[in-house]
Phi, psi and omega in degrees: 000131183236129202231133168280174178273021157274335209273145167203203180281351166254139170283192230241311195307001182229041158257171172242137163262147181249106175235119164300157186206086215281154196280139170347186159263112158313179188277308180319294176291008154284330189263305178338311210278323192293317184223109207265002171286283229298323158318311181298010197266117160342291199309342169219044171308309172240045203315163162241166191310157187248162183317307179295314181320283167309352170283309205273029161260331164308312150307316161324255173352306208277318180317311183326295185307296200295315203271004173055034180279323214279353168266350212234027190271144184221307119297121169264150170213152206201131177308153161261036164258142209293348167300316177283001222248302176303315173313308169310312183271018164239004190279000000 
């Protein structure tokens, strides 16, 4: 069988795309990379975002916006830890 890079088992128009979306950089991951025992600290179980971190929801956004995926969203699902919670709420 010769399947072109368009062809697949559903044509596209009844398929869905799914873009995953890993949460910013935390407070957690900057004390993690320094100390990798430190994920395991209660204290930052729910940590918040680091100044870079909020750039790349910034960036994030404006790609979201710019590239017109925000018209074409039909379900969001989501952590309920508050990095993912921020994330969302700036899409």
């Amino acid at each position: 069988m010769n399947s072109g890079a368009n062809e697949g088992v559903y044509p596209l128009h009844r398929s869905k795309t799914i873009h995953l979306v890993r949460h910013a950089q935390g407070v957690h991951n900057v004390v993690g990379e320094k100390n990798h025992s430190a994920y395991m600290s209660e204290e930052l179980f729910d940590a918040h975002l680091t100044p870079f971190g909020w750039e790349q929801v910034d960036n994030l956004r404006k790609h979201v916006h710019a590239s017109g995926l925000f018209k074409n969203i039909d379900l969001v699902v989501v952590s309920p830890l508050l990095r993912y919670y921020l994330l969302l709420m700036l899409m």
